[in-house]
N, C-alpha and C positions, 0 to 999 in steps of 0.2 A: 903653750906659747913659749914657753923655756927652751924648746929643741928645734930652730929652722927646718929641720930633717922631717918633724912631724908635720908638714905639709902634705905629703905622699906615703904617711899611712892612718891608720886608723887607732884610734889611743883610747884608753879607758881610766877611769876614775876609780881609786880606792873608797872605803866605806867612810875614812875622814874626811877626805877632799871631797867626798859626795855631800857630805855632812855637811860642810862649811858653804859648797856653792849653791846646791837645791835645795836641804832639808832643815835650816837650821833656824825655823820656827816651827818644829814639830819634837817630839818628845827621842830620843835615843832610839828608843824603840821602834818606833814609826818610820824614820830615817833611816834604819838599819831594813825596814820593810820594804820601803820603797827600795832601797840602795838592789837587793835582792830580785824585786819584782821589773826595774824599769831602767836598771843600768847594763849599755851592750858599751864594745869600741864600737863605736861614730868616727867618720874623718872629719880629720882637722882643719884639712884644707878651707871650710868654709869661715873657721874662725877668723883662719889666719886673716883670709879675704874682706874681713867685716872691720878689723881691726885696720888693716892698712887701706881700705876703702878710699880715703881724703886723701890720698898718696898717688893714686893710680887712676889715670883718666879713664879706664873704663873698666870699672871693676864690676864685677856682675854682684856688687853689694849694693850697687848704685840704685835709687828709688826717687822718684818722682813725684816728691810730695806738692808740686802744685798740679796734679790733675785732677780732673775737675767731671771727668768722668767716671771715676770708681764706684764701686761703691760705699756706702756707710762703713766706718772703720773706729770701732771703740779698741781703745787701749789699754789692757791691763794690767796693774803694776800691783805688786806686793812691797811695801814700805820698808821691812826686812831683809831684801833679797839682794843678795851679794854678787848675784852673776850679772842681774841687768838691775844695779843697782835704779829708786825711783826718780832721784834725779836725771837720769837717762831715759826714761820713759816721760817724763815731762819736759823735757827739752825734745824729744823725738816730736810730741804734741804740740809743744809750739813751732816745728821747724811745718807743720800741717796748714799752720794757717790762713796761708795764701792760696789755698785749695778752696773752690766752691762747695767740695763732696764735705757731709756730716762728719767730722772727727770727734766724740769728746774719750775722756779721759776716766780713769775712776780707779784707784789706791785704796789698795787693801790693809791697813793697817796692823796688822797683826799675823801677815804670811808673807813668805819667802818666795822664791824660786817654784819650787812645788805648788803653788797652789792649785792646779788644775787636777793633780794627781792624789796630795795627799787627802784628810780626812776631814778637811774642808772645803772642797772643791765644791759639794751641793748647794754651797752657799754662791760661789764663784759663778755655777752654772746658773743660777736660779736671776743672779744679777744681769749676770749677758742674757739667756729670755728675755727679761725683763724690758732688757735697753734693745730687744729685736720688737718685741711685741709692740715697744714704743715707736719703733721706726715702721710699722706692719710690713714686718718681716716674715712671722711667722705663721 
């Protein structure tokens, strides 16, 4: 987000900055596994878009949180997590609530960014089953 120019190409993350934004509720170790296993360049352009969103009358970051036709939508938040910090994930939640469709919420308390990757994600998965089985989802 430092470089306008990174709009039109594709940028990648060092093993600290990986560290700091997805991994850092996990051990050095694990972080440095991940960093290895699931970091490519990705474009930026979408960030950019996400972030100036409220700026531009029709950004394709734009979402429609009172529809009332969706489906069920649980939102998952790690309490930890630097990139979409959980105060952003519970106000995402509350901006839900004039929708008819199922939204609730549920915070991980002790994971980051990573949770779906790192080496508690079985716990992550086992919650969302959980919260589909509930809705007989699955």
């Amino acid at each position: 987000m430092k470089n306008p120019a990174n709009t039109r190409r594709a940028v990648s993350l060092d093993a600290d900055q990986f560290r700091y934004a997805f991994a850092n509720a996990v051990s050095r170790e694990e972080s440095d596994r991940l960093f290895e296993e699931w970091t490519v360049p990705s474009p930026a352009r979408p960030l950019f878009q996400l972030a100036l969103a409220n700026f531009a009358r029709h950004s394709p970051a734009k979402v429609d949180t009172h529809n009332n036709n969706r489906g069920p939508l649980l939102l998952l938040s790690g309490k930890l997590d630097h990139t979409v910090p959980d105060v952003l994930t519970r106000s995402t939640f509350k901006q839900y609530r004039h929708s008819g469709a199922t939204t609730e919420y549920k915070r991980f308390d002790d994971r980051g960014h990573s949770l779906i990757v790192d080496s508690g994600w079985p716990h992550v998965a086992d919650t969302a089953l959980t919260w589909l089985t509930g809705k007989g989802l699955t």
